[in-house]
Legacy VTK file of the C-alpha trace (Angstrom):
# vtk DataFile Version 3.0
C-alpha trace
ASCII
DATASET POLYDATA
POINTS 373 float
0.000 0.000 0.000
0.692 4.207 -0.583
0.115 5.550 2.477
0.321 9.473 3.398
0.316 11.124 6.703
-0.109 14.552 8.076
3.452 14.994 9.644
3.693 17.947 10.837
3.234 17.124 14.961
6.416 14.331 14.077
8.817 17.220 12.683
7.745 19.876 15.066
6.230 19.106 18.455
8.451 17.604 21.460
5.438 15.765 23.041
2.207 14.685 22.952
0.696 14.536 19.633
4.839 14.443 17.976
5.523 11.748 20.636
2.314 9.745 18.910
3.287 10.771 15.316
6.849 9.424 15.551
6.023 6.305 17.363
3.037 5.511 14.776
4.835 6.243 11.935
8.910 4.361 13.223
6.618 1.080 13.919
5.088 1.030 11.171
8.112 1.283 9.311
10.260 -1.473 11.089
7.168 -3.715 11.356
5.580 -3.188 7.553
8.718 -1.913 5.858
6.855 -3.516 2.757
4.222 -0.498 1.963
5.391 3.085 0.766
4.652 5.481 3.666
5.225 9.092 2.176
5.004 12.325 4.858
3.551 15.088 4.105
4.838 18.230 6.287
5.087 22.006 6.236
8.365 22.054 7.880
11.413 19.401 8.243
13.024 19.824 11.536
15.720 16.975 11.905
16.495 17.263 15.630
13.202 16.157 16.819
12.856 13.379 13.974
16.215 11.635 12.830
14.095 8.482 11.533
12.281 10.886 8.658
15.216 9.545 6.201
13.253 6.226 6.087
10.237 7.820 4.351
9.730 10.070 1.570
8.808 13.203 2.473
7.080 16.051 0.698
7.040 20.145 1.957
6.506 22.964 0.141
8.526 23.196 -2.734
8.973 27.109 -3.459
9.683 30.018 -1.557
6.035 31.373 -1.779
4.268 27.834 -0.021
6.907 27.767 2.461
5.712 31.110 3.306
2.477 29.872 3.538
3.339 26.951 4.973
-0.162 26.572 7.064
-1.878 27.610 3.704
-0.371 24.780 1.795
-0.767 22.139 4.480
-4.582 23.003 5.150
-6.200 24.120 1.755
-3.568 22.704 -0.979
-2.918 18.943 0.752
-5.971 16.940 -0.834
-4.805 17.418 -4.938
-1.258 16.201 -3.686
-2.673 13.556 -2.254
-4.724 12.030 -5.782
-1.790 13.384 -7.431
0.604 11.012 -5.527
-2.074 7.981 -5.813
-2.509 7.099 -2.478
-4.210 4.162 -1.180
-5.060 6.066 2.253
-4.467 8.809 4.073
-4.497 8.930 7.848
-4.541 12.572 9.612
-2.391 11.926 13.061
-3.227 15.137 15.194
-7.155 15.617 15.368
-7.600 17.014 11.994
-7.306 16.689 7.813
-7.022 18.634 4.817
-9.693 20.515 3.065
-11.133 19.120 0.080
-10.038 15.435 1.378
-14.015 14.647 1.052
-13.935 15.309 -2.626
-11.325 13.291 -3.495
-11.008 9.792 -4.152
-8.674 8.808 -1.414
-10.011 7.078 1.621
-9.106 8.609 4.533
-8.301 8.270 8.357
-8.156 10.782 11.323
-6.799 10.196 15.047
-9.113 12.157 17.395
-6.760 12.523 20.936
-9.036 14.476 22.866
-11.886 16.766 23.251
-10.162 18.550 26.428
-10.921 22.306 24.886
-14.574 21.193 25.289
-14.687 19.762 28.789
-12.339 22.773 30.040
-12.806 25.606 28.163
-11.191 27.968 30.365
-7.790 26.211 29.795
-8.009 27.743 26.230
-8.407 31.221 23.965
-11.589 31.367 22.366
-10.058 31.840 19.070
-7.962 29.091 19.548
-11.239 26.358 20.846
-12.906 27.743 17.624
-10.469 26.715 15.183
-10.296 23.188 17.373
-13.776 22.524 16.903
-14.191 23.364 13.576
-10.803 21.603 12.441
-12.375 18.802 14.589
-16.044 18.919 13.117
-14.762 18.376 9.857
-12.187 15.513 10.198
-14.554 13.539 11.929
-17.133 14.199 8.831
-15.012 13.833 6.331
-13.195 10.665 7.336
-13.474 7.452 6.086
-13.388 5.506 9.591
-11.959 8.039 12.984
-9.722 6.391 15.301
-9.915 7.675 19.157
-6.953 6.634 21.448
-9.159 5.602 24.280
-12.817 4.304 24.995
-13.157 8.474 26.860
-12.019 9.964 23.725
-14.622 7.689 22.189
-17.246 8.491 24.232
-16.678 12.235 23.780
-16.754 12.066 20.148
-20.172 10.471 20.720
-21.691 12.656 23.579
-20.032 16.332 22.378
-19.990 15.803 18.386
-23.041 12.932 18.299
-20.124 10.920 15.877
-22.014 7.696 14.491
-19.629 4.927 17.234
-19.513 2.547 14.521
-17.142 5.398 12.520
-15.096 4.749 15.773
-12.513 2.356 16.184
-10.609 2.389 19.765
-6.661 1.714 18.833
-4.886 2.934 22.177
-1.372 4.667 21.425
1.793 2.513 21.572
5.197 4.319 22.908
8.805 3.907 22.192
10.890 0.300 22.526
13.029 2.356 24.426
10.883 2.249 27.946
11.036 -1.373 27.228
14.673 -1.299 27.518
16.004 -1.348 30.663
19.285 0.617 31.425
22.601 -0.106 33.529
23.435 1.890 36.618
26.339 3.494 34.819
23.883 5.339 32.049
21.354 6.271 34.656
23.703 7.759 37.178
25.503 9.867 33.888
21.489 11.149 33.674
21.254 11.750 36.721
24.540 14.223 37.109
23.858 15.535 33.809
20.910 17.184 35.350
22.400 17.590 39.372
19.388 15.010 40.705
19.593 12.809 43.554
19.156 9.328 43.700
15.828 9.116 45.243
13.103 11.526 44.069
9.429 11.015 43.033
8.677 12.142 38.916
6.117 13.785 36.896
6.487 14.116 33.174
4.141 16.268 31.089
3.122 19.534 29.700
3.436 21.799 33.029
-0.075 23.107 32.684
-2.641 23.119 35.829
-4.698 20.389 33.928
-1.831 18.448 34.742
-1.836 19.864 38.745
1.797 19.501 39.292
1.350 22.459 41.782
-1.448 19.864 43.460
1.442 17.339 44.524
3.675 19.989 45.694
1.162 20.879 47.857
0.610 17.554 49.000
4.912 17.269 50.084
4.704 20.223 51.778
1.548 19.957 53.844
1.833 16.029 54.628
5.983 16.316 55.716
6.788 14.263 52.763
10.489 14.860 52.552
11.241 13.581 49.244
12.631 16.042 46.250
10.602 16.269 43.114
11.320 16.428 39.500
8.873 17.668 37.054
9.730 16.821 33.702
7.818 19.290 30.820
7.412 21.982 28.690
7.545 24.840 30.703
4.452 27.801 30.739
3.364 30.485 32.888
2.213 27.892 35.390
5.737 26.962 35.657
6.262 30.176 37.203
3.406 29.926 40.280
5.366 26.725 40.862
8.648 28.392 41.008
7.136 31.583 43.450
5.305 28.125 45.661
9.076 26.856 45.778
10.461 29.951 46.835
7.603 30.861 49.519
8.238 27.772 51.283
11.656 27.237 50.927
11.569 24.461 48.807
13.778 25.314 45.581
16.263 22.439 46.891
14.213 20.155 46.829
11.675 20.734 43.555
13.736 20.466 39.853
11.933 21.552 37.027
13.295 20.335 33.698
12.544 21.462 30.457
14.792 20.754 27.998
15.132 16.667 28.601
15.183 14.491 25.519
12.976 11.893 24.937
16.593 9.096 24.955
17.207 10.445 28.634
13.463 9.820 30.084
13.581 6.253 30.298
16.651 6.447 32.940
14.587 8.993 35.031
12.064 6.692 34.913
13.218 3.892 35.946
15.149 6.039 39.284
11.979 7.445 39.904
10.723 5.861 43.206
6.734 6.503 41.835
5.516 8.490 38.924
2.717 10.801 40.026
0.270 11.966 37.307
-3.112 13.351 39.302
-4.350 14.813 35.868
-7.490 16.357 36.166
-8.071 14.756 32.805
-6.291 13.819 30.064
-7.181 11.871 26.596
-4.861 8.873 27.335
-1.928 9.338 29.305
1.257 8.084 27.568
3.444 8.613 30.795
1.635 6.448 32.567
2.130 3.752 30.152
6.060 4.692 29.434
6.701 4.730 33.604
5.389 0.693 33.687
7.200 -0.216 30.961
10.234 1.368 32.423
9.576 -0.561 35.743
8.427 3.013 38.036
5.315 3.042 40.030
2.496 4.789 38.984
-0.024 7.109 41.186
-2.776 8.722 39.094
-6.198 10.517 39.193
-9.210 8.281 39.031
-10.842 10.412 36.402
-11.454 9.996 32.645
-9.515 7.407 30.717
-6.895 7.163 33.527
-8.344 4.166 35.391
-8.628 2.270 31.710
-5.097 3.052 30.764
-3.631 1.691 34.258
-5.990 -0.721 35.102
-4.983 -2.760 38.029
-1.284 -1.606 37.926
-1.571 1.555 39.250
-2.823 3.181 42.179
-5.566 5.777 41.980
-6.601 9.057 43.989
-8.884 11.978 42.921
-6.701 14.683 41.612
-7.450 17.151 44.482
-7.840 14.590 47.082
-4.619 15.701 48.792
-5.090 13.251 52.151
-5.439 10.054 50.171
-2.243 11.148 47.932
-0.491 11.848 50.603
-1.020 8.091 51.913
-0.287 6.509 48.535
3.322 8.487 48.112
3.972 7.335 51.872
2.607 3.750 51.446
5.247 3.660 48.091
8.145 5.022 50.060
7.869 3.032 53.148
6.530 -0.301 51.637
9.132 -1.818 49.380
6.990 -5.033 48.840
4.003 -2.713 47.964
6.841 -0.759 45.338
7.913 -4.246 44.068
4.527 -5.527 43.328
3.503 -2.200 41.377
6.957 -2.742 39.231
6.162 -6.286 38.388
2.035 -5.327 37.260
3.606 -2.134 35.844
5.563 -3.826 33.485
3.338 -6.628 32.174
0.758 -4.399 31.904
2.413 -2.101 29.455
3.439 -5.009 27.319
-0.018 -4.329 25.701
0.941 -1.100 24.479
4.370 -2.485 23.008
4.493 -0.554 19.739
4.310 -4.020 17.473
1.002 -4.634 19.338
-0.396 -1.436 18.999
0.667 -0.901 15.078
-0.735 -4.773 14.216
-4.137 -3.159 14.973
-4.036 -0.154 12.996
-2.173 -1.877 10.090
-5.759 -4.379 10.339
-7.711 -1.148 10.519
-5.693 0.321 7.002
-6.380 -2.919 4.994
-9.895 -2.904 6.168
-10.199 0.646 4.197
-8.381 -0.013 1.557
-10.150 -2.924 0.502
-13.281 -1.296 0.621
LINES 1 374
373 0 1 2 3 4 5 6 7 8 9 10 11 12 13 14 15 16 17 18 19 20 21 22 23 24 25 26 27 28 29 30 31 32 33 34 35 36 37 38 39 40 41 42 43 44 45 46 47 48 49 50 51 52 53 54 55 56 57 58 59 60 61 62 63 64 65 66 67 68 69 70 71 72 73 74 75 76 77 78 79 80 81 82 83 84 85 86 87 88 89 90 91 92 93 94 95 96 97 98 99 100 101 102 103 104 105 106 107 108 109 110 111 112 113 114 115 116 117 118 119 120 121 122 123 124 125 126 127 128 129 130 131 132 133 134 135 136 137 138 139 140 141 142 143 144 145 146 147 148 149 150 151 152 153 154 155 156 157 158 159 160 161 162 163 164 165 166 167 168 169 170 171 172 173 174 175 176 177 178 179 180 181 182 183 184 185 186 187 188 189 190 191 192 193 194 195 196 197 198 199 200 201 202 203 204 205 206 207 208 209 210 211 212 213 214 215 216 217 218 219 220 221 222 223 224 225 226 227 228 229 230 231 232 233 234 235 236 237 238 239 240 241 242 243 244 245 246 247 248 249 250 251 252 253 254 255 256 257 258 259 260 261 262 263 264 265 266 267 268 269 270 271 272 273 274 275 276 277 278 279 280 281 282 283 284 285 286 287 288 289 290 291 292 293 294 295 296 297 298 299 300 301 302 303 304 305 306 307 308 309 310 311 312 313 314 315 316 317 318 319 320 321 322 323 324 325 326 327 328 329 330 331 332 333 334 335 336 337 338 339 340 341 342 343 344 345 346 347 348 349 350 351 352 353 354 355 356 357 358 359 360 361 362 363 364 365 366 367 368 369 370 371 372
């Protein structure tokens, strides 16, 4: 098969939806290498994507669509895609081109979330409007709309009123490298690298209060939990009321906030990490929950939207402001090592379901399905 993707999140965004674009598209590669997968981006950025020499790639090809870049991606995509005579073509980030309706190429669109309609405050208006209409149309214009998690699912259904049998559930796979496990010598050269200690609690993710990273701060100071904590993320204004909370109380030795970490260093943090806290208030899937198992770390998360199916029974759960039950979870992890042991061991077998061959076996079903159609 021919198949095109919207690249642009696997060129140009760190996290998140890049962190799903890349792994989608590298598995796909090393376990189909047998069908043409051509990338379609506005911008090649090499740091963030090394692997993009595997694929063919297409950008604007003259100075005037590289200055309209988001032009050529949005409104000139769909005759490059009959002209390249695709079999499909499968939008990655929430959204597709224009026009993709009227052409003859069957199409597919990965819907993450709906989180800038459940929290609206968390986002410009002008920015939810051009979410929701971006959103609208992918999900009318596709041939079948994957969502990345039975919530994301049931959004589509309950905010959109999305047909579920256009739905198909494929939950996101992450790297091999979580899977990998790493010698003392390469996580204690992580460790200096970045002036940690050798015990400390972790949370990776945007640092956004969705996420509530100020929450477990809170939670340390308030409960005498004398354990340092890194937070791992893309840094925002929030990261600044977390920096003044630091300095109010006298806790700047003991909180590290790191922003520029590469994805090849996080499984050695990881795997340090005496628990991974990640009391979301709500999130479309949760990929560091998932990438902590694998890497053998404990997991405490919120028991709210698709966090409870993601962990199942390998994690343990709190509401995300429910600072007194937290606070007994981190303390029952620190003290209990057969508690920490057990949480490893259902950690790890539990993320073996979201091993990247597993994961890409089910969309590369989903593909043929279409195709064949």
């Amino acid at each position: 098969m021919k198949i095109g993707f919207d690249a642009k999140r696997a060129f140009l965004n760190e996290a998140g939806l890049g962190n799903y674009s890349r792994n989608t598209l590298n598995a796909l590669q090393k376990y189909f290498p047998e069908n043409q997968y051509i990338l379609f981006t506005p911008e090649i950025r090499t740091d963030l994507f090394k692997e993009y020499v595997l694929f063919d790639v297409i950008s604007p090809d003259s100075p005037l669509k590289r200055m309209l870049k988001s032009i050529w991606r949005s409104f000139s995509l769909a005759r490059q895609l009959e002209k390249n005579e695709l079999d499909l073509f499968h939008g990655l980030s929430n959204e597709l081109p224009a026009g993709i309706h009227q052409s003859k190429v069957p199409s597919v669109v990965t819907i993450h979330d709906l989180i800038f309609l459940r929290f609206p405050q968390f986002y410009k208006p002008v920015d939810r409007r051009i979410y929701l209409e971006k959103v609208k149309y992918a999900c009318r214009a596709a041939t079948q709309i994957i969502a990345i998690s039975r919530q994301t699912r049931d959004d589509l259904v309950n905010f959109l009123k999305v047909d579920p049998s256009r739905i198909e559930v494929i939950y996101q796979g992450i790297s091999e490298r979580f899977f990998m496990h790493r010698d003392k010598e390469e996580v204690d050269e992580v460790l200096a690298r970045y002036n940690l200690p050798p015990n400390f609690i972790l949370t990776v993710g945007t640092v956004e209060p969705r996420k509530n990273q100020l929450g477990v701060l809170r939670t340390l100071l308030r409960h005498d939990l004398d354990i340092p904590y890194v937070i791992v993320g893309k840094p925002t204004i929030y990261s600044t009321k977390i920096t003044e909370y630091c300095l109010t109380n006298k806790l700047e030795n003991r909180v590290f906030q790191l922003s520029e970490v590469p994805d090849s260093d996080l499984p050695a943090l990881y795997q340090q990490a005496r628990c991974m806290v990640y009391v979301s208030h709500y999130e479309g899937f949760g990929l560091p929950i998932v990438e902590a198992m694998a890497s053998g770390c404990p997991v405490i998360t919120s028991s709210v939207s698709c966090l409870p199916e993601i962990g199942a029974d390998a994690a343990l759960y709190c509401q995300p402001d429910d600072e007194e039950k937290l606070a007994r979870l981190l303390s029952d992890i620190l003290s209990d090592d057969n508690l920490y042991n057990d949480l490893v061991d259902r950690g790890k077998k539990h993320a073996q379901q979201f091993h990247p061959e597993v994961r890409v076996e089910n969309l590369m079903s989903l593909y043929q399905k279409i195709a064949q159609k």
